[in-house]
C-alpha positions in Angstrom: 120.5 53.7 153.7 118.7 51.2 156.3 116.2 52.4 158.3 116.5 52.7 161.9 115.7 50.5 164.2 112.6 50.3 166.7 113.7 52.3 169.9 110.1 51.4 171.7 108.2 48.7 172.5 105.4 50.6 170.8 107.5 51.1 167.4 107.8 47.2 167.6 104.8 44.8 166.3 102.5 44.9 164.0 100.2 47.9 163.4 97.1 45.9 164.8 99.3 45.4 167.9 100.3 49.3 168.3 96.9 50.2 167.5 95.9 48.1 170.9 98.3 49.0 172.9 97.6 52.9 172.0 94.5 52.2 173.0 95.6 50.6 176.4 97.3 53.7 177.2 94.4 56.2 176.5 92.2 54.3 178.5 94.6 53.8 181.0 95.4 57.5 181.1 91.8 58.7 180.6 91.3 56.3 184.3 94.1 57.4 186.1 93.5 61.2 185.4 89.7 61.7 185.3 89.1 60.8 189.0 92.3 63.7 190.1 91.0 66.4 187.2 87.5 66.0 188.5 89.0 66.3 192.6 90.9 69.4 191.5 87.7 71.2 189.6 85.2 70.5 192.7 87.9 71.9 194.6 87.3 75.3 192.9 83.6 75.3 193.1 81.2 76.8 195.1 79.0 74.6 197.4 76.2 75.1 195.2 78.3 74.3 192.0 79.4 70.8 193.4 76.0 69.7 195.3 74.2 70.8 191.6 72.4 67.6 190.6 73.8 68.3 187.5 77.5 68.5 186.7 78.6 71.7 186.0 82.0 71.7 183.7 81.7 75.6 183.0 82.2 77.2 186.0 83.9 80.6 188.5 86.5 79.0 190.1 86.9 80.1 193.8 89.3 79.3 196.2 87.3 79.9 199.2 87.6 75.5 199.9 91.0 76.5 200.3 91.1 79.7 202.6 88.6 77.7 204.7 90.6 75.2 205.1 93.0 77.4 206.8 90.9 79.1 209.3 88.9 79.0 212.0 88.0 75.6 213.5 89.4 73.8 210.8 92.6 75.1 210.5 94.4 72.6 208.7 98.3 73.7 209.5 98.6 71.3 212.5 97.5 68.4 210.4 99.6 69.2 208.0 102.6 69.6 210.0 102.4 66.2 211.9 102.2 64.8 208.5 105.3 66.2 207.0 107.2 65.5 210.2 105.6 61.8 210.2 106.4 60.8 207.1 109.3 62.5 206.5 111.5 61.4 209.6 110.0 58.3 209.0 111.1 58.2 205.2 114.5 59.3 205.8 115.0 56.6 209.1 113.7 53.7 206.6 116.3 54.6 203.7 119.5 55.3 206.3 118.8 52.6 208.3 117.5 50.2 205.0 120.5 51.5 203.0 122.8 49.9 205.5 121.2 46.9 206.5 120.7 46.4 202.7 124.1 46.5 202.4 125.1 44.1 204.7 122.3 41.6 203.5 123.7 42.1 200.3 127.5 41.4 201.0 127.0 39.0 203.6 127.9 35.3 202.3 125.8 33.0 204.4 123.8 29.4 204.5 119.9 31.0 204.3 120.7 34.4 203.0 118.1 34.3 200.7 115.4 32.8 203.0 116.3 35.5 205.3 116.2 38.0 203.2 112.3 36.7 202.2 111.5 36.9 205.9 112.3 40.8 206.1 110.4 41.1 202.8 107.3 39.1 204.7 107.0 41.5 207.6 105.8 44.0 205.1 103.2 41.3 203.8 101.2 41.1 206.6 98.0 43.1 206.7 98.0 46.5 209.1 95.2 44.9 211.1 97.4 42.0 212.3 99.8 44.3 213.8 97.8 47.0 215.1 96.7 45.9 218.2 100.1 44.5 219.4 102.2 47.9 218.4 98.5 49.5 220.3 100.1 47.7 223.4 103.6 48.4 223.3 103.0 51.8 222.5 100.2 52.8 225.3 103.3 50.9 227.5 106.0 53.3 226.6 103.4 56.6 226.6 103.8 56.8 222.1 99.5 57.1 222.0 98.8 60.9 220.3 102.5 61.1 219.5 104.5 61.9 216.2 107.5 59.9 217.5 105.0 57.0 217.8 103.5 57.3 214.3 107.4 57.8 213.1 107.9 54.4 214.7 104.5 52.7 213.6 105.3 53.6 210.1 108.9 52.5 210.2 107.7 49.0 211.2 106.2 48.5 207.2 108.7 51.3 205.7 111.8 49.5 207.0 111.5 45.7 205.5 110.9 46.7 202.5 113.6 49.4 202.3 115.8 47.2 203.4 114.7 44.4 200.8 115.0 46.9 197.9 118.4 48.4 198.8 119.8 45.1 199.0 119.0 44.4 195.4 120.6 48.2 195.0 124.1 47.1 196.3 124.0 43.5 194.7 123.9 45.2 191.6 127.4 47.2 192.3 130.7 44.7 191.8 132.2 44.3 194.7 135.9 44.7 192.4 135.0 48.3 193.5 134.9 48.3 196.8 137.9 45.9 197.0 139.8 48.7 195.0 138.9 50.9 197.7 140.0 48.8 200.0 143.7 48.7 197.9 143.5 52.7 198.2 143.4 53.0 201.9 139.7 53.2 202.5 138.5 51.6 205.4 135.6 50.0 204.8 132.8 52.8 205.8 134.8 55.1 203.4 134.4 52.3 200.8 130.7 52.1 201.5 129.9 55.9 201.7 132.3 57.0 198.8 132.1 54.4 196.4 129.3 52.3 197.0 126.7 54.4 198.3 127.0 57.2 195.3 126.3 54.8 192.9 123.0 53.4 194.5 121.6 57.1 194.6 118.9 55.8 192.3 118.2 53.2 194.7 117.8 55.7 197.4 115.1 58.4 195.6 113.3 55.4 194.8 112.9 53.9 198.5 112.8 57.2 199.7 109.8 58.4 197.2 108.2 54.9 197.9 108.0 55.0 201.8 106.7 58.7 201.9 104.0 58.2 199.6 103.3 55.0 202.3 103.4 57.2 205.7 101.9 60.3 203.6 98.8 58.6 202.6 98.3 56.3 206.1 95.0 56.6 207.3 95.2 53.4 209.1 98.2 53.8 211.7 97.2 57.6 212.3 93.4 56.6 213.0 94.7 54.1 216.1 97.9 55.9 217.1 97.5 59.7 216.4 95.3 62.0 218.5 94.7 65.6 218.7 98.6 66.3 219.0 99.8 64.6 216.3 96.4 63.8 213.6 97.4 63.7 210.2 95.5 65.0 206.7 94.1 61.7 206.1 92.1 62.2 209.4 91.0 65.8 208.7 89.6 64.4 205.6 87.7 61.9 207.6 86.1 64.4 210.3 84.9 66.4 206.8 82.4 63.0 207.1 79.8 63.9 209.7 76.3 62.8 210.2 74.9 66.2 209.4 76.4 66.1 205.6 79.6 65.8 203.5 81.5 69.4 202.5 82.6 67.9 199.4 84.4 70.9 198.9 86.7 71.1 201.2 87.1 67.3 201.1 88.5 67.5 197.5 90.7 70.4 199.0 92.3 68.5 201.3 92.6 65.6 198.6 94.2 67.8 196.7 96.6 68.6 198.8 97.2 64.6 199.9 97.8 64.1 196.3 99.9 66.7 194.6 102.7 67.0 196.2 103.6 63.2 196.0 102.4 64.0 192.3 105.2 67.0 192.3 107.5 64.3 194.1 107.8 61.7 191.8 107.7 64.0 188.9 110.9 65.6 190.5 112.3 62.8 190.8 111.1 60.6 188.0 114.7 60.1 186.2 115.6 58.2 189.2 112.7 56.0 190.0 112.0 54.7 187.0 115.8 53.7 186.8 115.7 52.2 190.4 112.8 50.2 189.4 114.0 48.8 186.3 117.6 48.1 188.2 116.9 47.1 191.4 114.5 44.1 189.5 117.7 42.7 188.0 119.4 40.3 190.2 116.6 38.7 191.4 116.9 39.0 195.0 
């Protein structure tokens, strides 16, 4: 009986070259996790346990970074509530509105379709800098300063190119025999798009919707110029932790904390998905 074949790229190789790429992964792992285990303990210390000039692994957790977080002065629920509205609406406007311009991008038979399809992509290239002061403008015109439709807006101008770059590659990837079959059924061509198409791009859609809320969620930029004390994010009330009297290094890896988990808790939801949508939507090319 033969044995079975290498289902990894890890199985593959020589045993020098697993060995090294083992290695890659602990140290990769041991980089990416130290930094957030060490956030989470000092969130569970006392003041005196995390400004100790020496690190303290053995400690009594306390959750008093977190209650404080919640009260008084520096109640955190209004931050916290303009950023799940922000990036949210924002995340859901870039994936409706991506999902069909992706699709006609992707269907469309033109002269220049695939330079125009690098010019979307582009907008999302430039740096936030470049295009701060201009949006600045427009919105101080239409009253959008210390507004969560405004940040909604600010972040749709980098959340939407790129959606609608990575949902095109989505729908290129789905023959069009089926929508054409459709077609032969009696659809009309929305019900073509929203019962055939569009179900089998769902991977396409967890992935550009994960990918543009971790972007609006984790905006400092945007909300430091837009926002004000209507609609400031978590990102900010991090910031204002910074004063010139000190750092509360407590409650600052509190409010990390909860910056970080949930699009932790996200993408572990929805994992299946985004790895598939990453790996597929790289296919064709486009």
């Amino acid at each position: 009986m033969s044995a079975a074949a290498p289902t990894s790229p890890l199985e593959r190789g020589t045993k020098s070259s697993r060995t090294l790429a083992w290695v890659l992964l602990a140290v990769g792992l041991v980089w990416t996790l130290v930094p957030l285990v060490w956030m989470l303990s000092s969130s569970l210390k006392s003041k005196a346990d995390v400004t100790s000039g020496t690190p303290k692994f053995l400690f009594a957790p306390t959750l008093d970074n977190y209650r404080n977080l919640f009260s008084g002065a520096n109640d955190l629920t209004p931050y916290l509530t303009h950023s799940i509205l922000a990036g949210g609406v924002s995340a859901v406007l870039a994936v409706a509105l991506g999902a069909l311009a992706g699709y006609g991008l992707s269907r469309t038979r033109m002269r220049g379709r695939r330079h125009l399809s690098f010019w979307i992509i582009s907008t999302r290239m430039a740096p936030i800098a470049a295009v701060v002061l201009p949006l600045f403008l427009i919105f101080r015109q239409l009253d959008l300063i210390d507004s969560v439709f405004g940040l909604v807006l600010a972040y749709l101008t980098f959340d939407l190119p790129f959606a609608i770059w990575l949902m095109s590659a989505f729908f290129a990837d789905v023959p069009p025999s089926l929508e054409e079959s459709a077609l032969v059924a009696g659809c009309s061509r929305w019900q073509a798009f929203y019962r055939v198409v569009l179900p089998l791009t769902k991977a396409g859609l967890v992935t550009t919707f994960v990918l543009c809320l971790v972007f609006a969620w984790n905006d400092y930029a945007f909300a430091l110029v837009f926002s004000g004390p209507n609609s400031q994010t978590l990102p900010i009330a991090a910031s204002q932790l910074v004063t010139q009297t000190g750092i509360d290094w407590g409650q600052l890896c509190a409010i990390g904390t909860f910056v970080v988990v949930p699009m932790m808790l996200a993408g572990l939801a929805v994992r299946r998905w985004l790895v598939t949508g990453l790996t597929l939507g790289a296919v064709t090319g486009e």
